[in-house]
C-alpha angles and dihedrals in degrees: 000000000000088000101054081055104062091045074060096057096039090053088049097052083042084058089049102044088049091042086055092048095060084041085060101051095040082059088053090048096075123155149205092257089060092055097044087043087056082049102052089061085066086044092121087054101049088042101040114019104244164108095048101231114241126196114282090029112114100257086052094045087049086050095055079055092063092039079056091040088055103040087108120061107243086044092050086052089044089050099045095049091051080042093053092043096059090051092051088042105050091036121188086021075059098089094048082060091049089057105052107080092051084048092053088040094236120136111201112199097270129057117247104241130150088243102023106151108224093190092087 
């Protein structure tokens, strides 16, 4: 009996560890609708201008989400590129969304630049 049960315990820890492992790459999977919905919590900023976000607020909160997104390299490029995007595409609300993370005092990985290349 003693036995069976730890076979039990060893194919739990196996489950986990394989639970843990698939955690692992959907955090990886990330997408330009994740980055544009962290964004949306700083829309009165980039549209108006103000308040200035401080740190704790929830656009700097949604900000130290994308500092987490882009801790790897493939997801700081991926980042970067949906980051950059927004700015071309929200231009010249652009420049509100360049600020932010400086505002918020997050560095993520890439500087904010209007030709930043976020291929290196």
């Amino acid at each position: 009996m003693a036995c069976g049960m730890k076979f039990q315990g060893v194919k739990v820890g196996l489950l986990l560890m394989m639970l843990l492992s698939l955690a692992a790459i959907v955090v990886a999977d990330i997408d330009c609708s994740t980055v544009t919905g962290l964004l949306s919590t700083c829309s009165t900023f980039i549209i108006y201008g103000y308040p200035d976000p401080l740190p704790g607020s929830s656009c700097c909160d949604a900000m130290v989400s994308l500092r987490l997104m882009a801790e790897s390299g493939d997801n700081r490029r991926f980042v970067c590129r949906c980051f950059m995007g927004l700015i071309a595409a929200y231009n010249p609300l652009g420049t509100a969304i360049a600020t932010l993370p400086g505002f918020c005092g997050i560095h993520l990985g890439f500087t904010v630049y209007p030709n930043t290349d976020c291929t290196s």
